[in-house]
C-alpha positions, 0 to 999 in steps of 0.5 A, spaced: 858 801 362 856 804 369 850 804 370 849 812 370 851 812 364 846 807 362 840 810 364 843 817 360 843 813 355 836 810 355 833 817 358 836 820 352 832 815 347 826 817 351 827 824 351 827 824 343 821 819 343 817 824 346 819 830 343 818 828 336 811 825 339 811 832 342 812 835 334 807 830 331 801 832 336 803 839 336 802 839 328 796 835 327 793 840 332 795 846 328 792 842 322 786 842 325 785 848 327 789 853 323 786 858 327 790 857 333 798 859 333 800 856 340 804 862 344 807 860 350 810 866 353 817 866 357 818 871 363 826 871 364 826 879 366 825 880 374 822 888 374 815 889 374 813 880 373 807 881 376 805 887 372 808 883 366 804 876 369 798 880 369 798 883 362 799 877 359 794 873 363 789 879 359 792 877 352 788 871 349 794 870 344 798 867 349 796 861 352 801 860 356 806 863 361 813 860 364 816 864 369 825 862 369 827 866 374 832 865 380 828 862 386 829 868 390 824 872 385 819 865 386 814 868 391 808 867 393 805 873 390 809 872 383 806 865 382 800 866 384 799 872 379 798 867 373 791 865 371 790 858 373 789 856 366 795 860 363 800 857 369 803 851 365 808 850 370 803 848 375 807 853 381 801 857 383 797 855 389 790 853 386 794 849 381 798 846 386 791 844 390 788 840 385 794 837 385 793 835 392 786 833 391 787 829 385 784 832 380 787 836 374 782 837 369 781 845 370 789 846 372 796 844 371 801 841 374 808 841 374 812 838 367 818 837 371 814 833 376 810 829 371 817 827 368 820 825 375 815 820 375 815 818 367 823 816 368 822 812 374 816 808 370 820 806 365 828 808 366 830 808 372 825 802 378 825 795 375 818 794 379 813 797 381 812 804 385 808 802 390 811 800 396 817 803 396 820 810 399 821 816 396 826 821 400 825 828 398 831 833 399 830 840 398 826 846 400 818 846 401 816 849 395 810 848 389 815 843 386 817 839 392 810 838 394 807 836 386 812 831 386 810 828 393 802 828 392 804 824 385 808 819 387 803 818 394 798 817 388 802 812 385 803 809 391 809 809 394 811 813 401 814 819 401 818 822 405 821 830 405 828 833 407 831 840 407 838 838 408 843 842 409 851 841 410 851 845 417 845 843 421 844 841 428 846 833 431 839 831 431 838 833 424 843 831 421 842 824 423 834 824 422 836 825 414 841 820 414 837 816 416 832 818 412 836 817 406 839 810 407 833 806 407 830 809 401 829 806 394 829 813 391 831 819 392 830 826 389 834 833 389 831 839 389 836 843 392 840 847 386 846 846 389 847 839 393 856 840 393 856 839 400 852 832 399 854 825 402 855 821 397 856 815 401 848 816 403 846 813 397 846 806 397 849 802 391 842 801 387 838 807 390 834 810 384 837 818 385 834 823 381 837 830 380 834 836 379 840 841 381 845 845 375 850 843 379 852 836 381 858 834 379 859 828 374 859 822 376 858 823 384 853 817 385 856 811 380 854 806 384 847 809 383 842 808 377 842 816 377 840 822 371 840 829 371 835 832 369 836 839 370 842 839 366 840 835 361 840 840 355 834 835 351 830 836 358 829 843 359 828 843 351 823 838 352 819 842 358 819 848 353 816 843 348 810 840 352 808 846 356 806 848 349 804 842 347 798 842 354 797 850 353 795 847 346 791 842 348 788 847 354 786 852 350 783 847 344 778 844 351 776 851 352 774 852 346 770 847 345 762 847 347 761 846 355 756 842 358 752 847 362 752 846 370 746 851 372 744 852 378 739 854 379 735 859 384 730 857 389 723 861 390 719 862 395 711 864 392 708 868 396 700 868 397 697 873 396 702 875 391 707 881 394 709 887 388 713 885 383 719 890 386 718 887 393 719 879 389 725 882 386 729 884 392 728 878 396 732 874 392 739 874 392 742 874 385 748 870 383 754 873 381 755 874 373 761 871 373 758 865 376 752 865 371 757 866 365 761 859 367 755 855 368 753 856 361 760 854 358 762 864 357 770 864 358 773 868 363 775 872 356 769 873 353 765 876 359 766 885 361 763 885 367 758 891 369 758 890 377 756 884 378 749 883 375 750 884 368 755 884 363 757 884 356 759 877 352 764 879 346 761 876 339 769 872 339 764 866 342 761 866 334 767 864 332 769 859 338 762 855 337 761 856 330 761 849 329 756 848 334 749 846 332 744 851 335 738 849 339 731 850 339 728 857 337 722 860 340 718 866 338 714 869 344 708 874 339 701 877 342 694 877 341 693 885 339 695 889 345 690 892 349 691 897 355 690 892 360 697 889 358 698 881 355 704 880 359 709 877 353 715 879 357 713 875 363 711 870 360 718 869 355 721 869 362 717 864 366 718 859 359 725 860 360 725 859 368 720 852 366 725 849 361 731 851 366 729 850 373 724 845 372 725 841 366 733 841 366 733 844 360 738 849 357 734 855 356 735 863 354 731 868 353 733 874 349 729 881 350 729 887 348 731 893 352 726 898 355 726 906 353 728 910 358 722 915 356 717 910 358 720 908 364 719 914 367 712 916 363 707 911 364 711 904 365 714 905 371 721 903 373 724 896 375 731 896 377 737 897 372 733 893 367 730 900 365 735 905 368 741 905 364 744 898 364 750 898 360 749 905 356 747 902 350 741 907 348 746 912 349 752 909 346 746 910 340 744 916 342 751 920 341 751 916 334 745 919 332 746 925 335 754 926 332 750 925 325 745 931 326 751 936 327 754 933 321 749 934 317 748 942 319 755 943 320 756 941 312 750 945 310 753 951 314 760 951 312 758 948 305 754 955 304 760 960 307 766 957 303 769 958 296 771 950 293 778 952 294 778 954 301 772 947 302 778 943 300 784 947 304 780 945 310 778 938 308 784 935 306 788 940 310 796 939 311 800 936 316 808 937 317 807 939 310 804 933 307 797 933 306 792 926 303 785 923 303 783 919 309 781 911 308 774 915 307 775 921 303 778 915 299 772 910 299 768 917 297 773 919 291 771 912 288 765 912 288 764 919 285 769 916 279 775 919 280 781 914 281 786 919 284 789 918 290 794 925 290 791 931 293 794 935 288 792 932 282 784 933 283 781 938 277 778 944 279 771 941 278 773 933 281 775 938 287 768 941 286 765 934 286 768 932 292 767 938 296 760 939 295 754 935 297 750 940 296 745 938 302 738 941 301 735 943 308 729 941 306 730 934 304 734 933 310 731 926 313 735 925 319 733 927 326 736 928 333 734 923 338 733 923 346 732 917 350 725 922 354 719 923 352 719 930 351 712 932 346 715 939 345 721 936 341 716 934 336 718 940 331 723 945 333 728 950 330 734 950 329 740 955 328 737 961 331 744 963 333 746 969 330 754 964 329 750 960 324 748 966 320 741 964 317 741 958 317 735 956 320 730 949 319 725 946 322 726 939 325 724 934 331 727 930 336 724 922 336 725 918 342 732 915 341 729 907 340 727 910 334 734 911 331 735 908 324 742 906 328 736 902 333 734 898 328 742 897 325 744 894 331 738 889 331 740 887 325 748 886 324 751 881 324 757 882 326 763 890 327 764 889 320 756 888 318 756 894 323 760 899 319 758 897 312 750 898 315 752 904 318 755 908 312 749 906 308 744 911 312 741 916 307 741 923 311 737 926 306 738 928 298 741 933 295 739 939 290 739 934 285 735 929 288 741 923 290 741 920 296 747 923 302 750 917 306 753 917 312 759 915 309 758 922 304 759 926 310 765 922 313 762 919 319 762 913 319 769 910 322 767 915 328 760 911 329 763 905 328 767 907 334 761 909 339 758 903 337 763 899 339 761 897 345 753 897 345 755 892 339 755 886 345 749 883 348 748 884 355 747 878 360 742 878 365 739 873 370 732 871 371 730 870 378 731 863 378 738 864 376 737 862 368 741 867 363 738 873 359 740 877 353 738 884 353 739 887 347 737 893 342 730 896 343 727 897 336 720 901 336 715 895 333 711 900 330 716 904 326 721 899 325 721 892 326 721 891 333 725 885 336 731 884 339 738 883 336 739 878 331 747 877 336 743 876 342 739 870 338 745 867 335 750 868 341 743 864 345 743 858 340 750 856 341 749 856 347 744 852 349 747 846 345 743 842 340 737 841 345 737 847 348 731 852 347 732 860 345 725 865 347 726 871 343 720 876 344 716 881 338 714 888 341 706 888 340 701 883 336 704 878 332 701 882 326 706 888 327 712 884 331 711 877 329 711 879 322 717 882 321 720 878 326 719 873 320 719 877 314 725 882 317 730 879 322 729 872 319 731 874 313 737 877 316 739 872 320 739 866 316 734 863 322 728 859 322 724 859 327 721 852 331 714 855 335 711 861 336 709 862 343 701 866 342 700 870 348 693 872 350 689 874 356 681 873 358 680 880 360 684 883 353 680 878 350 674 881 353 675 888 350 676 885 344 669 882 345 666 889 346 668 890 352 668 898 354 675 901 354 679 902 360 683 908 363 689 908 367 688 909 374 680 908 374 678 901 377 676 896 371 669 896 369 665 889 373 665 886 365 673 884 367 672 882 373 665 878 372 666 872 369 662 873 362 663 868 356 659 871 350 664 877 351 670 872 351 668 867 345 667 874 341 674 876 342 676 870 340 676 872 334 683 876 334 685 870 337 683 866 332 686 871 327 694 871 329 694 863 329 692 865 322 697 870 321 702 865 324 700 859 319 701 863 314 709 863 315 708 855 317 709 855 323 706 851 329 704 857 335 702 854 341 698 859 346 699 861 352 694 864 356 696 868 361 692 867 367 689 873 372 686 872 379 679 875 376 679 869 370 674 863 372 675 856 370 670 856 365 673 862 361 679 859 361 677 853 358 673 857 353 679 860 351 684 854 351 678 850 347 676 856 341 685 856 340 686 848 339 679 848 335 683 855 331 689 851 329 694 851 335 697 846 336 696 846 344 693 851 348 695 851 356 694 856 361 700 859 365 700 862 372 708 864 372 707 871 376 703 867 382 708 861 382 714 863 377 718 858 372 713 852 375 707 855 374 709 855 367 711 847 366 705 845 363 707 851 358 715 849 356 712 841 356 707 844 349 714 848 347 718 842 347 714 838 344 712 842 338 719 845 337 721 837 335 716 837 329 717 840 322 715 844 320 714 849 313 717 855 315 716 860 309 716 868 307 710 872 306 713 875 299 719 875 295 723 880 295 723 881 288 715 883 287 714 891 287 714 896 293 706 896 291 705 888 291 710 886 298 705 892 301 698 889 299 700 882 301 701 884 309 696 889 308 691 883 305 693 877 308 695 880 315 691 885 317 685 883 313 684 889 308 681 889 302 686 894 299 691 899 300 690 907 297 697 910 296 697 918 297 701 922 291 706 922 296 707 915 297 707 914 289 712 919 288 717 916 294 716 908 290 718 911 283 724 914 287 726 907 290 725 904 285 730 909 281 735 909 287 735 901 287 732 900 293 726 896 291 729 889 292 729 892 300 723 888 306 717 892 308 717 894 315 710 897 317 708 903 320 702 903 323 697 902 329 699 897 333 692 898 337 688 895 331 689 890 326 687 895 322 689 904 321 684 905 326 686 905 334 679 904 337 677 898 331 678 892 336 677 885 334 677 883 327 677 889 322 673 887 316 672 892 309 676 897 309 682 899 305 689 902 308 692 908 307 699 908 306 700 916 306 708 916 306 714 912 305 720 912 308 726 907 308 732 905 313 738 904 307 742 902 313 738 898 316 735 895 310 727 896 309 723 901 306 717 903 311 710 905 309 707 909 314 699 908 316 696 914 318 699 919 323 705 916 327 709 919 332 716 918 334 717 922 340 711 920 346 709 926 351 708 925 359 701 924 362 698 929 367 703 924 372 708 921 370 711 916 375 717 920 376 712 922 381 713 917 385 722 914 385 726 917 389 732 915 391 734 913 398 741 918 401 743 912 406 741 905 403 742 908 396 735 904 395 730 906 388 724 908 391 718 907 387 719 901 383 713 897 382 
């Protein structure tokens, strides 16, 4: 038997080994993943290959792409359409250098390259590779030089020749040379008719990867082809689906984090918070996303600071274990400001930059109306960022027109006419929509047959019979505009008398606001979103979202603000932004998405900082009793933040006024006014304790404080119950004037704790009411007004009772009463109203007089932005 055929012989059992090894591993990884349906999607088709290629890179269900097309359509810029992850046949030129460089982990190399060195190993050389020379025949391309890089790694001397039948004198010498003193040659060509036989010395190992080298040309050598071996390009299509497989399993599993964090330069004195944010240069998002382990799919770049994250990272990370999970909250706000949102941020800068510790931190959006009213503006955190206040905006809004346009046509119309006009025919055929269905059932008519309705099924249908009066959805605009507290509406003569009274809120104070801090997920999402009641009807049942026929379309505006946005601190660590929620009339916290996206992140020792709006009265309460309920999640620590000069006013000091300089009482040291506001501090650590949380205080640390009211503070907070108390200097010195914070942090988050809710949500509406106002804020008791009894008895009846409270009140206060600082004791709090969120899912009290639209000062700071023509820089900014 010659010796091709022999080697035929032994390369066909290797090939069959390797497929059936092949089958077996493809199988054990669909058993462990059943998720996973391996596509790799073959292009044979030469029009449009690029615009093919680059769909098919953006298809995450295909994972990996092989071009069998003709040499001659292999260009440079065809191979290099293909995302590097999806280029399965290694011919891209970042495929093909890692290849040089020696390092594959992140790319692919050739399969046909691969299987060169495989037979050479163990078919076709007898001894080792190293040492022996290596001719290569054929043109330069991806595969010559993935071939040439491999055998070199393997030791042996490689030697490249582009052979032709018509060359010139010194050429044709210079290969016949080359090919006579090699141990192996490899063919590259696809047509090698015109070839020397008689080059090939008897022994020489010869590979051939031609179509059409003609049988038994080299007998004397120990040759395969391994183009024209039908198992061969079975096998190459096997195990590109195989390695596309094994890829896309590795990326979704959980990455190491490669942080890299940016370097800061404090300043002293200390420049403008707008001045600190200019001089450093951001990384790109794309860069920070692949840092934290984000695959390029899962991030929707906005420029190239910012950028949504797809909830499909939930699915991928499922598995993994969250991290830490860190509760910023506050000592009852003061108009001098506590700082919580400076300190979540320095926390997170300390336990990344400093302590090399994966941390996130999750916040809020800001409104747009109080940017421009009396906060100030600071860059696109404020302004718009990705859209999702309006996104929120024109869902609400579409609600309202609803609303109006349903009582309009509701009381203009015949039954008949109504229903023509609902379920209208189209080419002749007229059928409910999947919404007109889910209503049809809920009304208890099981017929799916337009034609088959009574008239009084008909009338059911059509007729919501909203009652004008009883209308409790309100348009919303992201500006504070004090005139639309009360507005009418329909003064036009087109809407024939129905005029109402109504009012505009500030946009964060939509129910769809607090939905979208709450969900879970799209479906969640939608389900939350049809469950809104709008208002009642004549005969007192409630009206939903879904009863107007709105949903689906809501759904569809959210679809997008549903993503939490990526950020960056100024040290280069990773923020979520998400939801706005007002912390006075709904829970005020940010998106239960953001939080659970952070955990799996960071890894199991990594930390998320979430931040509450408002004292730890108000936000931290209903983090506990609202969103933790919700989520699932149970909290590690809670980050209490506090200032010497809040305290101080606390204490008794004398109220303050914007632009006035601070009364000598803030800027002197004076310890009697310190410890006595301590009491409020002192009490949120309470309020803390009575979830069973540990609470570290942070004290926020101003050039006026003194080293003695420093530590006067730090040693009341230990002496109060905090299981550390340490001061913090993150505006003057960024993350590493927080260090001795994060190091509190880490230590407490390790401990148990005995996490629990204030109630259950079985007790009355009555009792869960009492519990926060008694416990929490220290009253005695509640007084309900009329008003307030009459909407209890109607949850009640509506089956709402089982629902959280979120509390509407004063956030100044742990009390009703603003101008009551410090501790409050004796009084009793009227709830003068109740309201409920169905969707979001709570019922709210309201405490005393709240206003869901705020109104401009005298000077608003829109005095003071500008915009620059030439630079297109903000002017204004602080």
């Amino acid at each position: 038997m010659c010796l091709m055929v022999k080697c035929a012989i032994c390369v066909h059992l290797i090939y069959s080994d390797i497929v059936q090894k092949c089958r077996d591993e493809l199988k054990a990884i669909r058993e462990t993943n059943p998720d996973l349906k391996p596509t790799l999607a073959i292009i044979q088709v030469c029009l449009c290959v690029i615009d093919e290629i680059l769909r098919l890179n953006e298809d995450s269900r295909v994972h990996g792409i092989f071009l069998h097309l003709p040499q001659s359509f292999l260009s440079r810029s065809v191979r290099n359409a293909i995302k590097p992850q999806k280029d399965v046949d290694g011919v891209s030129d970042l495929n093909v250098g890692r290849v040089v460089l020696g390092d594959q982990r992140d790319g692919f190399a050739s399969p046909v390259a691969g299987a060169v060195i495989y037979f050479f190993c163990n078919t076709l050389l007898d001894s080792p590779l190293i040492g022996k020379m290596a001719v290569l025949v054929g043109v330069e391309g991806p595969l010559k030089a993935t071939i040439q890089c491999l055998l070199q790694n393997n030791g042996m001397m490689v030697q490249t020749c582009q052979w032709k039948a018509y060359t010139n004198f010194l050429s044709f010498f210079l290969s016949f040379f080359q090919i006579m003193d090699s141990d192996v040659v490899i063919l590259l060509e696809p047509d090698h008719k015109s070839f020397p036989p008689t080059w090939i010395r008897p022994g020489v190992a010869v590979i051939n990867l031609s179509s059409a080298l003609m049988e038994g040309t080299f007998l004397q050598s120990k040759s395969i082809k391994l183009g024209t071996h039908y198992n061969s390009c079975f096998f190459t299509l096997l195990y590109m689906k195989l390695r596309s497989s094994r890829r896309w399993i590795q990326e979704q599993q959980y990455q190491p984090w490669r942080l890299r964090p940016l370097k800061l330069q404090p300043l002293s004195p200390v420049p403008s918070d707008i001045e600190i944010s200019r001089a450093q240069t951001p990384k790109p998002i794309s860069q920070l996303a692949q840092e934290i382990g984000l695959l390029p799919e899962e991030l929707e770049a906005y420029g190239n600071t910012k950028a949504k994250v797809h909830l499909s990272l939930l699915n991928r990370l499922q598995h993994q274990p969250n991290g830490k999970y860190v509760l910023v909250a506050g000592i009852t706000p003061t108009p001098l400001g506590e700082g919580k949102s400076t300190v979540t941020t320095g926390l997170v800068q300390a336990l990344s930059a400093h302590l090399k510790l994966n941390s996130f931190a999750c916040l809020r959006q800001p409104s747009q109306g109080p940017t421009f009213g009396v906060k100030g503006v600071f860059l696109c955190f404020n302004l718009h960022l990705t859209g999702d206040i309006h996104a929120i905006t024109a869902a609400n809004n579409l609600v309202a027109a609803a609303i109006d346009a349903r009582i309009l046509h509701e009381s203009t119309q015949s039954d008949k006419a109504l229903y023509r006009r609902l379920v209208p025919s189209v080419n002749g055929v007229r059928c409910f929509s999947p919404i007109q269905m889910a209503r049809l059932q809920r009304l208890g008519i099981n017929k799916s047959d337009p034609s088959d309705l009574t008239p009084e099924e008909v009338r059911a249908f059509v007729r919501l019979d909203l009652d004008p009066e009883k209308v409790t959805w309100q348009r919303v605009v992201d500006t504070n505009d004090r005139f639309l507290r009360k507005i009418t509406v329909g003064q036009a003569n087109t809407e024939k008398g129905h005029a109402r009274q109504t009012q505009f809120d500030i946009a964060v104070a939509s129910e769809i606001m607090a939905i979208l801090a709450l969900t879970d997920g799209l479906a969640d999402m939608r389900a939350r979103l049809g469950r809104m009641v709008v208002g009642s009807n004549r005969n007192g049942q409630p009206i939903t979202a879904d009863d107007l026929g709105v949903t689906g379309a809501l759904a569809v505006l959210m679809k997008d603000a549903i993503k939490p946005t990526l950020m960056q601190t100024l040290e280069g660590t990773p923020v979520f932004v998400h939801a706005g929620p007002f912390a006075n009339i709904a829970h005020g916290n940010s998106s239960v998405l953001a939080d659970k996206l952070a955990l799996k992140l960071v890894g199991e020792e990594g930390f998320v900082v979430t931040e509450a709006g408002f004292g730890a009265d108000i936000g931290m309460e209903k983090f506990f009793n609202i969103k933790c309920r919700t989520s699932g999640l149970k909290p590690d620590v809670v980050v209490l933040v506090a200032t010497v000069r809040a305290l101080k006013m606390h204490g008794g000091g004398p109220n303050v006024t914007a632009g006035v300089p601070l009364p000598k009482e803030y800027i002197n040291e004076n310890l009697q006014l310190v410890a006595d506001g301590c009491s409020n501090l002192k009490k949120q650590i309470q309020i803390a304790h009575l979830f069973g949380v540990p609470v570290v205080v942070a004290l926020n640390v101003f050039k006026t404080d003194t080293q003695a009211e420093i530590e006067l503070v730090c040693r009341i907070a230990e002496a109060s119950g905090a299981s550390a108390a340490v001061q913090c200097h993150h505006w003057s010195r960024g993350g590493r004037g927080s260090v001795e914070l994060a190091q509190a942090v880490k230590k407490v988050a390790s401990q148990k704790n005995n996490f629990q809710f204030l109630y259950n949500l079985q007790d009355s509406i009555v009792e869960k009411i009492r519990t926060i106002a008694q416990k929490v804020y220290g009253a005695d008791d509640i007084e309900l007004s009329p008003e307030a009894q009459a909407k209890i008895d109607y949850y009640n009846q509506q089956g709402f009772g089982a629902l959280p409270i979120c509390m509407a009140k004063t956030h100044l206060s742990l009390s009703h009463m603003p101008e009551k600082k410090g501790v409050p004791t004796g009084f009793i709090l009227p709830i003068r109203d109740i309201r409920a969120s169905i969707g979001a899912g709570f019922i709210y009290p309201l405490v005393g007089t709240m206003s869901t639209m705020p109104g401009l000062p005298t000077r608003p700071c829109f005095y003071d932005i500008d915009l620059d023509p030439v630079t297109e820089e903000i002017k204004g900014l602080f």
